[in-house]
Backbone as CSV, one residue per row, in Angstrom:
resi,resn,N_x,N_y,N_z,CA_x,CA_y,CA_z,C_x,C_y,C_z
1,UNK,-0.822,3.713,-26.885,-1.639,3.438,-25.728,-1.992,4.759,-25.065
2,UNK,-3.184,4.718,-24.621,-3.950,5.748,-23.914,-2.892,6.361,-22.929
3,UNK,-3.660,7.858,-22.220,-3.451,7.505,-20.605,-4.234,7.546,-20.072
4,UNK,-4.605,6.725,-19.013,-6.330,7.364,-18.685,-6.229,8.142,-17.144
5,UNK,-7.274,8.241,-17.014,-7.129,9.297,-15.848,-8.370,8.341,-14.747
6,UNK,-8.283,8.718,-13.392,-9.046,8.035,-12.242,-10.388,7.936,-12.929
7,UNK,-10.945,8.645,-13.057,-12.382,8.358,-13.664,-12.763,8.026,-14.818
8,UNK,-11.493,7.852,-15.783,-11.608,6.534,-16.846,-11.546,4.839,-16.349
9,UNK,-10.678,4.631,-15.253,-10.412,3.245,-15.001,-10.995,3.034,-14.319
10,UNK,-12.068,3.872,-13.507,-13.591,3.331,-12.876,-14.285,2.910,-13.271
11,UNK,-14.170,3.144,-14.476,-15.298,2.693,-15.687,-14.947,1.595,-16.288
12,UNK,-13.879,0.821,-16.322,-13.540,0.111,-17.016,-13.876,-0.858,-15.969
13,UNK,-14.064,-2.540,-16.810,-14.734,-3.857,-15.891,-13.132,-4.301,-15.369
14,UNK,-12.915,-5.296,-14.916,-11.962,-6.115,-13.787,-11.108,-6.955,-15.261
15,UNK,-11.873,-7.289,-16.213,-11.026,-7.737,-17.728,-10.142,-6.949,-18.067
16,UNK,-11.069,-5.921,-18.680,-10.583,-4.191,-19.233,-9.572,-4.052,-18.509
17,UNK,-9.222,-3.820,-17.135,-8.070,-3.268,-15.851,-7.147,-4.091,-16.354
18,UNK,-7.204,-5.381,-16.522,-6.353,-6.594,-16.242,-5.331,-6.156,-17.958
19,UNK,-6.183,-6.067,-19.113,-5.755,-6.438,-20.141,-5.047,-4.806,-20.229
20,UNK,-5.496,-3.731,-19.833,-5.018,-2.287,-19.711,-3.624,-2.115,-19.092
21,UNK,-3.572,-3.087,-17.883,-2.427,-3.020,-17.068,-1.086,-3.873,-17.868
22,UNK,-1.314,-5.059,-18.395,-0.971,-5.451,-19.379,-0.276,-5.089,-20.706
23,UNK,-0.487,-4.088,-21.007,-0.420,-3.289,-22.778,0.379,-2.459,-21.731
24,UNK,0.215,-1.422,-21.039,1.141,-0.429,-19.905,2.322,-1.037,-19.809
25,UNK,2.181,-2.430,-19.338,3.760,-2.619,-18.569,4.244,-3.462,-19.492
26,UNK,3.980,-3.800,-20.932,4.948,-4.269,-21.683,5.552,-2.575,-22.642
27,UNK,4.441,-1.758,-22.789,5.017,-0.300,-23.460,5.893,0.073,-22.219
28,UNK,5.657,-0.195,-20.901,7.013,0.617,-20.164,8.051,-0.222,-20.251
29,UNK,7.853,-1.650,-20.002,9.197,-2.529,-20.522,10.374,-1.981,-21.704
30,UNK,9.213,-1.889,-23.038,10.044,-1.715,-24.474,10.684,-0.573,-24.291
31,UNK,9.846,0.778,-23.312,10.494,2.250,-23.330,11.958,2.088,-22.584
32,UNK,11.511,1.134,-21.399,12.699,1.437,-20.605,13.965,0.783,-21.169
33,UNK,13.457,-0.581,-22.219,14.816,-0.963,-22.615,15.276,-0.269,-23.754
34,UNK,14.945,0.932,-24.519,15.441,1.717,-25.376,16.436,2.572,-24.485
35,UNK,15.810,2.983,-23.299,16.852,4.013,-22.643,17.658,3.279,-22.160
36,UNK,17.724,2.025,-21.607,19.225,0.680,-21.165,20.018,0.684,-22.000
37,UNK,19.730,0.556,-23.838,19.965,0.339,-24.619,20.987,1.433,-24.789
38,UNK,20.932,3.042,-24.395,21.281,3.694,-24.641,21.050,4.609,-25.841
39,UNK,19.554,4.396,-25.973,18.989,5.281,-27.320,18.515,6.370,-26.127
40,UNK,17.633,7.465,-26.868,17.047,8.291,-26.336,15.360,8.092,-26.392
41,UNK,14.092,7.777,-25.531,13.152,7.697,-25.459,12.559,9.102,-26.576
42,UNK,11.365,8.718,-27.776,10.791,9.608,-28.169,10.129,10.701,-27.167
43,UNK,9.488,10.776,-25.975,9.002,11.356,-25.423,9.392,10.994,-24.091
44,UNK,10.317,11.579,-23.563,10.879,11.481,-22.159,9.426,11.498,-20.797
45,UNK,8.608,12.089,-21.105,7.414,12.140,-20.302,6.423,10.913,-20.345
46,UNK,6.564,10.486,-21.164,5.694,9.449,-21.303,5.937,8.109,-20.825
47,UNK,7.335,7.896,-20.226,7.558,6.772,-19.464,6.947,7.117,-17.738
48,UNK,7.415,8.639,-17.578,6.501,9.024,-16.213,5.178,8.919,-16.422
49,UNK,4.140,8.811,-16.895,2.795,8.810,-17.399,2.295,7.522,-17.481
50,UNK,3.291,6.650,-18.060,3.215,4.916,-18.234,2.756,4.853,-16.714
51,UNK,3.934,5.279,-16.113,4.055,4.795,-14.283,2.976,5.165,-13.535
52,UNK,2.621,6.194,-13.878,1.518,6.682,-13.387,0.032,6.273,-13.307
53,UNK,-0.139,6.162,-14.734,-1.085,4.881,-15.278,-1.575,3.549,-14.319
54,UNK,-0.057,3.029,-14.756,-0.288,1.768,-13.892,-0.466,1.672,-12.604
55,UNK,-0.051,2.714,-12.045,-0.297,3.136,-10.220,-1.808,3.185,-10.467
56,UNK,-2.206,3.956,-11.172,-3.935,4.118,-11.209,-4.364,3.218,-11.188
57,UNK,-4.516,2.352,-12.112,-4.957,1.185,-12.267,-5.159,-0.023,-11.370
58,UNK,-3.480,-0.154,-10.072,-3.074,-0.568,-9.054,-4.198,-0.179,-7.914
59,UNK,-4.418,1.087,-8.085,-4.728,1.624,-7.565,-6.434,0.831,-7.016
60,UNK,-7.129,1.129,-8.096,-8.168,0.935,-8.580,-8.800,-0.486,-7.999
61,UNK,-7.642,-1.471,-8.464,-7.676,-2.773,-8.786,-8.180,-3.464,-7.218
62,UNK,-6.948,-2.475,-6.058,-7.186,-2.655,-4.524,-8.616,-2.472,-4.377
63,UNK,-8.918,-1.367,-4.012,-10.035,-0.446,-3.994,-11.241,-1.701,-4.092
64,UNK,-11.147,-2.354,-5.245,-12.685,-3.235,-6.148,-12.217,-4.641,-5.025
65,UNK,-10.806,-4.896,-4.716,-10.832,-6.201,-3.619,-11.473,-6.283,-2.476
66,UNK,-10.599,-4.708,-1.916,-11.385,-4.501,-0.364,-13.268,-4.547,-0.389
């Protein structure tokens, strides 16, 4: 999965956000239960980046309500 950045998820329609946010928080689910698990995450940064993501997106999502 991507990461996108603010002026990628502007671009994307209210589906796109929905199904984006979606794919994010089941890859941060699986990451975070490898590290519960007590394995070591392939890329320690990329669970901060997941989070980040989805804040964007959160972000975004407000923004198109108001």
């Amino acid at each position: 999965m991507a990461i996108f950045r603010a002026k990628e998820i502007a671009q994307f329609s209210d589906v796109e956000l929905q199904e984006q946010l979606a794919k994010l928080r089941l890859e941060l689910v699986q990451d975070n239960g490898k590290v519960s698990a007590g394995g070591a995450p392939e890329n320690p940064g990329r669970i901060h980046e997941i989070r980040r993501t989805i804040a964007r997106i959160a972000t975004e999502q407000n923004r198109r309500r108001a």
